[in-house]
N, C-alpha and C positions, 0 to 999 in steps of 0.2 A: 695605674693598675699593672700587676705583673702579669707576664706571661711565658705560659706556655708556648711552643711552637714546634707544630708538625712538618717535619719532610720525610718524603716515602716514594715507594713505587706504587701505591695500593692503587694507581689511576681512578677517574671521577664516577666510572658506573658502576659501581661494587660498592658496600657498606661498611669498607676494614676502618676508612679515615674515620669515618663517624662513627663505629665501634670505638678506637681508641680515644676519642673527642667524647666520649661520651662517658667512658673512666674519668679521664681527667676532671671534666665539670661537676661531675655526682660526687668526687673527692673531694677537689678545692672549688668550690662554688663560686670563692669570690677570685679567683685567676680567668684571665682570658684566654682563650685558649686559638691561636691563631693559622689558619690551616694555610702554610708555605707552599705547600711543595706536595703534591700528590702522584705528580707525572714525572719524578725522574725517572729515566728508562727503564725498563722491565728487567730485573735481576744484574744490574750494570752497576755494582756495587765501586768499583772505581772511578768511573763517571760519575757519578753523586759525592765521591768523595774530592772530587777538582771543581764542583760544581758548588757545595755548599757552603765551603768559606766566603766568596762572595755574598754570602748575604746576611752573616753572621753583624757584620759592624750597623744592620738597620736597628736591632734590639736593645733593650736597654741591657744593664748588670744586672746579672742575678736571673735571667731569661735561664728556662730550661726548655733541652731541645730534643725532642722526643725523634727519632732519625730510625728507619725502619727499611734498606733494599737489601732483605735476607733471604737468597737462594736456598741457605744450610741450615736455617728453620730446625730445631728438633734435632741436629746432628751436635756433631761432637766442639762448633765451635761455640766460645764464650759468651760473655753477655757482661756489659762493662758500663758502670760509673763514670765519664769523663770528667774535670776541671780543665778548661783551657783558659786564664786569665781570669775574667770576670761573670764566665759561665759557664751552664751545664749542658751535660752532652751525654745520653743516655741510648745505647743499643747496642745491635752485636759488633761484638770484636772480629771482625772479618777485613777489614780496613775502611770501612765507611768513616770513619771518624778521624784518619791517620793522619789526612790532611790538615783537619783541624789542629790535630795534637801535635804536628810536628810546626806548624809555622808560630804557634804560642807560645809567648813570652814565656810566662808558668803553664806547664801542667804538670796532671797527676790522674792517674785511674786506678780505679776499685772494682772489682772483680762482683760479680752481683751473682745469686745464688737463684737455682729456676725453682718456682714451687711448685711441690709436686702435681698441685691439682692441675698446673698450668695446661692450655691445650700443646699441644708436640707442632702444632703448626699456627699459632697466632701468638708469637711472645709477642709483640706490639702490643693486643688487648691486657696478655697475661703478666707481664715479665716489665716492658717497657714501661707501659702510660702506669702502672701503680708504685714503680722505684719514682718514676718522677714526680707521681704526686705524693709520696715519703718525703722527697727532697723540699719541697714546697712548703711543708706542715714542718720544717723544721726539721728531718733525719739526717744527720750524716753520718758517710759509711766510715766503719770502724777503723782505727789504726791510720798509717799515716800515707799508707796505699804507694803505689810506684811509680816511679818517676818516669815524666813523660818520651816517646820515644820517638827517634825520628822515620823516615818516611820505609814503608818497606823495602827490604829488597827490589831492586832493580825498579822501581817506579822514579819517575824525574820528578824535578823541582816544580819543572812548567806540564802540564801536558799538552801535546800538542794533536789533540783527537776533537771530534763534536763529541760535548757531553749533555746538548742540550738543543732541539729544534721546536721552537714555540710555534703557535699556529698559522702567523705570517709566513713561516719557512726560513725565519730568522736564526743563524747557526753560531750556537756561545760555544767558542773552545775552550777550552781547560788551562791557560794561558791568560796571568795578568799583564793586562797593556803595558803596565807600566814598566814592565822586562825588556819593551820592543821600543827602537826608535820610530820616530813618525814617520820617516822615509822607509819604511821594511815593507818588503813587500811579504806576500804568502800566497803559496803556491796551492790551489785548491781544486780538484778535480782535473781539468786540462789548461784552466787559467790562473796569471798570474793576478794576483789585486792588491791595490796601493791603497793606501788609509784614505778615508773623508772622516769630516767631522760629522757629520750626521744625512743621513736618506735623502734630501732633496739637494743635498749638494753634487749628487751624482743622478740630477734628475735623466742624462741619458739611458738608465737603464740599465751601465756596466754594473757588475757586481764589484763592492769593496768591502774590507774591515774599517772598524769603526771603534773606539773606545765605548763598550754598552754603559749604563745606568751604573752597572754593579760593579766597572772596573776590569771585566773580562774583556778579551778577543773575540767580535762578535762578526760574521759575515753577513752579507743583506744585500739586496736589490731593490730600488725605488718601487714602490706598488708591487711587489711583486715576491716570491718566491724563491732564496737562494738555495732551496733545499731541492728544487725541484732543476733551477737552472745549472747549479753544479754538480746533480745528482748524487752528494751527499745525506750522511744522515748522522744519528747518535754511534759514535764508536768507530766513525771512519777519519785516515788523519789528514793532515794537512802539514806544511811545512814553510817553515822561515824561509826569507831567504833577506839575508842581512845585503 
């Protein structure tokens, strides 16, 4: 079955996910419509953008990704078509998406037009979930669109920030593992931490990084809370130290 897939900041107690979940299903009936990501940080459009390539290689080809942390809502920024490789990448042009487009083998974006009826503050419902479900039914946008670009201004390769603390207090940097050797340490709050391979290998309690699931830089404490013991959160950094 193909799929859709949601990532957003719209968080779990509001009705914006299931708003735009709910375009997409009433469109194409027979796509699944897969809800990602609802808690990347509130208006943290750079952190979602270091955060969602990781989890882009779970999907199949042809996967369209409906991506939604838009501060500038109704302002003057765009609204874009992505191709990155073998998939779709649909929201605003703010840099959500830059990461994707700059580490893809091919891409190309297409500029998407707001209609007028849209609301000024829910292109998700208005703008996003119905270019995707166009894309779905077979539209592609017109012309041969621009060729992809790389990363904005002054933004790095790696980043090196939390872009991400799940509800254990587990903290995903912006940094794939596989940039750092296994002996790196990182510098996090007022301590240093050295890699495990996984949570009970460091059953004393210290805090370490760890290779996540998804290939990021992940910080953590046995049973316990690194968000709270290194007084970290989303958008605070951390550093190598080779």
């Amino acid at each position: 079955m193909s799929e859709f897939v949601l990532f957003t900041d719209f968080g779990r107690r509001d009705p914006y996910q299931a708003q735009m979940a709910a375009v997409l299903q009433r469109s194409v009936p027979d796509w699944r419509v897969v809800d990602l990501h609802a808690e990347v940080p509130a208006f943290a459009l750079e952190l979602g953008a270091y955060l969602l390539p990781s989890y882009v290689p779970e999907f199949p080809a042809g996967s369209i990704f409906v991506c939604v942390v838009d501060p500038g809502v109704g302002g003057p920024r765009d609204a874009v078509v992505l191709r990155a490789d073998d998939r779709w990448f649909v929201g605003p042009d703010n840099g959500l998406l830059r990461v994707v487009e700059a580490r893809a083998a091919k891409a190309r974006y297409w500029y998407l037009e707001t209609p007028g009826a849209a609301s000024a503050s829910f292109h998700g419902r208005d703008v996003f979930a119905p270019a995707a479900a166009r894309l779905a039914r077979g539209w592609r946008p017109e012309g041969g669109g621009h060729k992809g670009r790389a990363l904005p201004e002054g933004w790095p390769e790696e980043l090196d920030r939390v872009v991400y603390a799940d509800h254990y207090g587990n903290l995903m940097i912006g940094r794939r593992a596989e940039t750092l050797r296994p002996d790196a340490r990182i510098r996090a709050g007022e301590l240093i931490l050295s890699q495990a391979r996984t949570f009970s290998d460091h059953a004393d309690g210290m805090p370490f990084w760890y290779v996540n699931a998804n290939g990021l830089v992940e910080l953590a404490v046995y049973q316990d809370s690194a968000a709270h013991r290194l007084g970290l959160g989303p958008g605070d950094p951390v550093q190598v130290l080779e």
